[in-house]
C-alpha positions in Angstrom: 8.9 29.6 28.0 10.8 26.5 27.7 8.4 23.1 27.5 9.9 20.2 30.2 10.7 17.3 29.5 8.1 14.4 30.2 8.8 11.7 32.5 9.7 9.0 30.3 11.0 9.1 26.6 11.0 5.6 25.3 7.2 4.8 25.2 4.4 6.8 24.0 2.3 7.3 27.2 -1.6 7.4 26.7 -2.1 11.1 26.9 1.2 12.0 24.6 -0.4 11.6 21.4 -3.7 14.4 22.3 -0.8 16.7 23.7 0.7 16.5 20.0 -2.8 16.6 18.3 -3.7 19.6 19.7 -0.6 21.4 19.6 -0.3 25.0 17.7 2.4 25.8 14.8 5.2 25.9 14.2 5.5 22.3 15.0 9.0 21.1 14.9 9.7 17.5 14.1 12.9 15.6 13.7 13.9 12.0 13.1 17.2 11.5 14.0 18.6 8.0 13.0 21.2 7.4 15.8 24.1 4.7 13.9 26.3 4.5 16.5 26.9 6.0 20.0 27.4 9.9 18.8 24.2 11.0 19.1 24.8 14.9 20.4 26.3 14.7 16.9 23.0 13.3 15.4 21.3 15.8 17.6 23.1 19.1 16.2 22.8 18.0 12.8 19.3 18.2 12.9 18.8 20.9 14.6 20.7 23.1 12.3 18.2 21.3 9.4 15.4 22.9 11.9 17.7 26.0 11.6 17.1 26.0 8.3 13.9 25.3 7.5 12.9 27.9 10.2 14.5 30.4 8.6 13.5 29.7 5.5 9.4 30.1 6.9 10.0 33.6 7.4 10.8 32.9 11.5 12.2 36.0 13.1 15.8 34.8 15.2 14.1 35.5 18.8 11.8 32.5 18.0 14.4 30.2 16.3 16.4 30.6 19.4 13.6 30.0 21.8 12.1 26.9 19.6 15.8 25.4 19.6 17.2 26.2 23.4 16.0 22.3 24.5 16.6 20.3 21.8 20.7 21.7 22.1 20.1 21.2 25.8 19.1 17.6 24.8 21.8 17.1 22.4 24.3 17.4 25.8 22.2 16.0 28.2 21.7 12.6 25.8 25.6 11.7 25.8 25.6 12.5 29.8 23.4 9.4 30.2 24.0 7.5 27.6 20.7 7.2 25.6 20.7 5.4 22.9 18.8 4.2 20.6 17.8 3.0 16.5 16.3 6.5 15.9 14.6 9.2 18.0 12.1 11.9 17.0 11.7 14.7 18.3 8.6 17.0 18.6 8.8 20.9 19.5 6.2 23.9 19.5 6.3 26.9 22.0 4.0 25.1 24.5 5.7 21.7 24.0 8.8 19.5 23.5 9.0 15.4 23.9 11.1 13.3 22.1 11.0 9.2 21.8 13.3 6.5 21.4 12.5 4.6 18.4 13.1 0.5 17.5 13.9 -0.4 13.9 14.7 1.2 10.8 13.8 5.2 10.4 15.0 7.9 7.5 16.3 11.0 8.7 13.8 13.8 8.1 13.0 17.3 9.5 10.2 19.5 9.0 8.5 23.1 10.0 4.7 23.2 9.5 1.5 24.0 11.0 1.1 20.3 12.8 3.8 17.4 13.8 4.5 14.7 11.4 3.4 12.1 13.7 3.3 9.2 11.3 7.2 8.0 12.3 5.7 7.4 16.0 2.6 6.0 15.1 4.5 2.8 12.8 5.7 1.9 16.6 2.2 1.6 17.9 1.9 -1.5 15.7 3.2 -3.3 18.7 3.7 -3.4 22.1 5.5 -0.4 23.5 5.2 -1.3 27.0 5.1 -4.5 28.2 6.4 -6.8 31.2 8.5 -10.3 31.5 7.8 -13.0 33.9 11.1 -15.3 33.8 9.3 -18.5 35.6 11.6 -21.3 37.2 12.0 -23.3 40.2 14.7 -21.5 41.3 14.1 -18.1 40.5 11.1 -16.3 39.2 12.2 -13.0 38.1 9.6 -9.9 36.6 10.7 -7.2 34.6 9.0 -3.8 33.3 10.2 -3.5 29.7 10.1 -0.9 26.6 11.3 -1.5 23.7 14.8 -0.4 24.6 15.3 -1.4 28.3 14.3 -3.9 30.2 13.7 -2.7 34.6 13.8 -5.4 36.9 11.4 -5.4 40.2 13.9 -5.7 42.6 10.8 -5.6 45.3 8.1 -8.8 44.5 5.6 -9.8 46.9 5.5 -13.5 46.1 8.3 -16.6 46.8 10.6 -16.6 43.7 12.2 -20.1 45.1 10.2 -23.5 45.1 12.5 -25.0 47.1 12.7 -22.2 49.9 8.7 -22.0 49.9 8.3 -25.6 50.5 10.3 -25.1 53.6 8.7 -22.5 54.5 4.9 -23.9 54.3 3.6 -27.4 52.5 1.0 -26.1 50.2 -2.6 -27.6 50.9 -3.4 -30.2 49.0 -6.8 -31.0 47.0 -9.4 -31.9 49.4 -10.0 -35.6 47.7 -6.6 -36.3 48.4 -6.3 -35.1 51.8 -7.2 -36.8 55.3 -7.5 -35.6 58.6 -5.1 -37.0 61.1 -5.3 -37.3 65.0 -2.1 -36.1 67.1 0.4 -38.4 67.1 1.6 -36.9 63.5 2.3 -33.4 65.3 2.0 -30.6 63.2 1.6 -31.7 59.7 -2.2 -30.5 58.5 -2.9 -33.9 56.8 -1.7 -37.1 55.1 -1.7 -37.3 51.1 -4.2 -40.7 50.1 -4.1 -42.5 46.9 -1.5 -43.6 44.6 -0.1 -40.3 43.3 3.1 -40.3 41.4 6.4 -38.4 42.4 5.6 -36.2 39.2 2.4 -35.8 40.2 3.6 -34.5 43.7 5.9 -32.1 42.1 3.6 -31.2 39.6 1.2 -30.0 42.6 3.5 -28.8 44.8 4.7 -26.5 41.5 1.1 -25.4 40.7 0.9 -24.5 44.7 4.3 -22.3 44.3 2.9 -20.9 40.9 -0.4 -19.9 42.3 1.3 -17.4 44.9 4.0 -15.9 42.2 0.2 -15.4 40.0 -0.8 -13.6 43.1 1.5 -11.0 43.5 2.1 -10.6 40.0 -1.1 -9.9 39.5 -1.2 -7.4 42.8 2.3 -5.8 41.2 0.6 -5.7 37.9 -2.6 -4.0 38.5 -2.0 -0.4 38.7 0.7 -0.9 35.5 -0.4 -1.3 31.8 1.0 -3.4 29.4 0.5 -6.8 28.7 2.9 -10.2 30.0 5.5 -12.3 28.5 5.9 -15.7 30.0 9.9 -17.0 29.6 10.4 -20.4 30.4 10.6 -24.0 29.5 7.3 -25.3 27.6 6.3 -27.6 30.8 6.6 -24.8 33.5 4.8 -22.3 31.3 2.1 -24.4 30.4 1.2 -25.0 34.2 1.3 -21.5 34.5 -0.9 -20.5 32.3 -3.7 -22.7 33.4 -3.7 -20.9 36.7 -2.3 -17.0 35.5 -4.9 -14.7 36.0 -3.2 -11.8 34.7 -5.8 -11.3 31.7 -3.3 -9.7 29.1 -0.8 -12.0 28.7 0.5 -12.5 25.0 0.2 -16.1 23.6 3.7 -16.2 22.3 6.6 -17.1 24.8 10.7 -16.9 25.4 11.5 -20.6 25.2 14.1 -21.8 27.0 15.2 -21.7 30.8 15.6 -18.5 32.1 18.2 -18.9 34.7 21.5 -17.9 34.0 19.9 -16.3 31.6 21.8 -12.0 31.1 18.8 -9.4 31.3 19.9 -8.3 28.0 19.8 -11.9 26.3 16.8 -12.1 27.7 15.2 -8.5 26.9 16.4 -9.2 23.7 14.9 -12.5 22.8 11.7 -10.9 24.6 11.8 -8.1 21.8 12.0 -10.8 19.3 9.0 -12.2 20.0 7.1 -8.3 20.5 8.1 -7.4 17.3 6.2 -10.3 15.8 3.2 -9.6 17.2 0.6 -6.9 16.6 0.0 -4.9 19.8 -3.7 -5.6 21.4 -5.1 -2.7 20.0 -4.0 -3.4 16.8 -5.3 -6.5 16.4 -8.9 -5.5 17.2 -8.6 -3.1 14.4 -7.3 -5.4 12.2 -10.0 -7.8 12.7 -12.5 -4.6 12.2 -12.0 -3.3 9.4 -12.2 -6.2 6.8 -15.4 -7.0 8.3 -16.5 -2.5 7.9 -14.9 -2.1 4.6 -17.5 -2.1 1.5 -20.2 -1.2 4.2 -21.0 2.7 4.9 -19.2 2.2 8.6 -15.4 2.1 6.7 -13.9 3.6 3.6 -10.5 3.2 1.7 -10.8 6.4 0.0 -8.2 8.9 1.0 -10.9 11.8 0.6 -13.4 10.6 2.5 -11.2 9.9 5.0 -9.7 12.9 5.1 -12.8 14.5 5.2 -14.5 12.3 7.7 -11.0 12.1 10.0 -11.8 16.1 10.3 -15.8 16.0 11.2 -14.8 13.5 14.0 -16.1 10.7 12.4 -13.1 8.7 12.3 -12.8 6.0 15.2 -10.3 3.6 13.8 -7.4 4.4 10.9 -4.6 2.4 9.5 -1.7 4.1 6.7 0.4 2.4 4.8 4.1 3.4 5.9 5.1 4.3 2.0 1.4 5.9 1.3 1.3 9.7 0.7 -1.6 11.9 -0.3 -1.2 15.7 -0.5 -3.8 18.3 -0.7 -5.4 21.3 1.0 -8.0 21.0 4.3 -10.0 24.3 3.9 -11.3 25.0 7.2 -14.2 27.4 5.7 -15.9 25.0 3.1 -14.7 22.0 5.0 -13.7 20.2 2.2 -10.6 18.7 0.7 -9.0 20.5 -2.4 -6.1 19.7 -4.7 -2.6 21.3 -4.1 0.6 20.0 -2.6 0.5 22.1 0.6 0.4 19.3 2.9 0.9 15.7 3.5 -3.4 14.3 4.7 -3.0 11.2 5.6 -0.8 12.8 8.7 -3.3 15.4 9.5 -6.2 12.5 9.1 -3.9 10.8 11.7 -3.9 13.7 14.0 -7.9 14.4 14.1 -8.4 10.9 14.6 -6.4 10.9 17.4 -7.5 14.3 19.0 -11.2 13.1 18.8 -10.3 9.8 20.8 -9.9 7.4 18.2 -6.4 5.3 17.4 -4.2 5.6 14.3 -1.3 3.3 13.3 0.9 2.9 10.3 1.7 -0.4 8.7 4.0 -1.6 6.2 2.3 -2.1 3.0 2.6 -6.0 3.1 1.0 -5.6 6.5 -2.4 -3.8 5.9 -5.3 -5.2 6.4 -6.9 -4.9 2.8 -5.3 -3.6 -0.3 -5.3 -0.2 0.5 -3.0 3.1 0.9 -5.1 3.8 4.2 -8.8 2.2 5.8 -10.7 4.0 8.5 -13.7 2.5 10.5 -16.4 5.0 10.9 -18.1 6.5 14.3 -21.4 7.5 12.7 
């Protein structure tokens, strides 16, 4: 029976990786480096590598066939909408197929073996795959939901996006020191500003006022989604902003500069600029971890033990180097690791890790947290 495609295809969604750990051989997996706007072409070319390396595992032509049937049925629906891409990998087993978009630099592979080769998809968990961007201005506050690859705006917000339309609309209260009652000859107005304030400082209320309501409904919008916020906007606007946002992960890093005028896609793309220099907020709890674990019993940097450990459970935290490799046997019925070149550990450390509710990433080498081809923080 042929596996359905999930719901969305350019972010890892929380319960994709499990669905991958736990799936049964053959596992199919393909990364397909997509140069240019062919990609049914990309597609077919590695399916027939899947073709091959089927075939060469002894699968009968009933299975090939059956493996196969949506990932050609992908290959023609991918030019009919126009995906595109860096890369995509693709993941296949009789109970399941998903595929991903992927940002930045991947090498074509394919391979046929008794798990997925899930380290590809992990090296984008470094950072942010989801996230959403606030464009903040007087004159039009705009939110969008954002991968790494698109960027949605929320055509539907339940705050004022104008400061100059809500002002009309309703004088935001002032601070109680600075207000006065007044009797009735001053009609409607609900009181008189008192002291000495400054035009700036006016505006610089009245903006704080306007800012408090957009934080509002942002936050409303926000709180079913995941992902954290990027701010977009001049330094001054932004820093009043975040002195009333309340929208608890926001990232620290910014789009500077003015957002009006501004394309979505100038703006997605300077938004990816700044994602891609930051460690996702996951990440960067491990990161801060495992320095302090490793030389203690809670961590190790010892592929073995990891191994080992990653397969009793034990493993709650794991980081791989991107170029790191270390091949050997898992035998299920001493529960050990033995020497041979029958498969790549570090991926199936990955995979136990994650199927026993821990995280796994890969990092580039210069990016690891110690000196080290992998680290792993202990459960027990």
């Amino acid at each position: 029976m042929t596996a359905p495609h999930p719901e969305t295809h350019e972010a890892v969604a929380p319960g994709d990786l499990k669905a991958l750990a736990a799936a049964d051989g053959p596992c199919l997996t393909a990364v397909v480096p997509l140069p240019g706007p062919h990609i049914e072409i990309q597609v077919k070319n590695a399916i027939q590598g899947l073709q091959k390396k089927l075939a060469e595992h002894g699968t009968d032509r009933r299975t090939i066939s059956s493996l196969l049937e949506p990932v050609f049925d992908l290959a023609l629906t991918a030019k009919t909408e126009g995906t595109w891409a860096h890369a995509m990998i693709l993941f296949r087993s009789q109970g399941l197929f998903q595929y991903y978009l992927l940002h930045g630099q991947f090498k074509e592979a394919q391979a046929v073996d008794n798990r997925f080769h899930v380290r590809p998809l992990l090296r984008t968990l470094a950072h942010e795959t989801r996230f959403h961007l606030l464009g903040l201005s007087q004159r039009h506050v705009r939110l969008w939901h954002c991968t790494q690859h698109q960027a949605k705006p929320v055509v539907t917000l339940g705050f004022p996006t104008n400061l100059q339309a809500w002002l009309n609309d309703r004088r935001p209260d002032h601070v109680r020191a600075n207000r006065s009652s007044v009797g009735p000859s001053v009609g409607g107005m609900k009181g008189v500003i008192s002291g000495s304030s400054t035009d700036r400082e006016r505006e610089d209320e009245y903006l704080r006022h306007f800012f408090k309501e957009v934080d509002k409904g942002v936050t409303a919008h926000l709180r079913s989604e995941t992902g954290p916020l990027l701010l977009a906007g001049v330094e001054y606007e932004i820093a009043i902003y975040r002195r009333i946002n309340s929208y608890k992960p926001t990232l620290e890093k910014v789009v500077n500069g003015s957002p009006d005028g501004m394309p979505d896609r100038t703006l997605h793309e300077r938004a990816m600029e700044v994602v891609t220099s930051t460690f996702s907020e996951p990440l960067q709890r491990v990161m801060t971890t495992i320095p302090e674990c490793v030389g203690t019993p809670a961590a190790s940097t010892d592929p073995r033990t990891i191994v080992q450990a990653a397969f009793e459970g034990r493993v709650l935290d794991l980081v791989i180097a991107a170029n790191a490799e270390y091949f050997g046997v898992w035998n299920e019925e001493t529960y050990s690791v033995e020497t041979g070149r029958r498969e790549e550990l570090l991926n199936a450390a990955a995979l136990q890790t994650i199927r026993q509710g821990g995280r796994a990433f890969v990092l580039d080498e210069r990016d690891m947290p110690v000196k080290a081809a992998a680290a792993a923080v202990f459960r027990f």
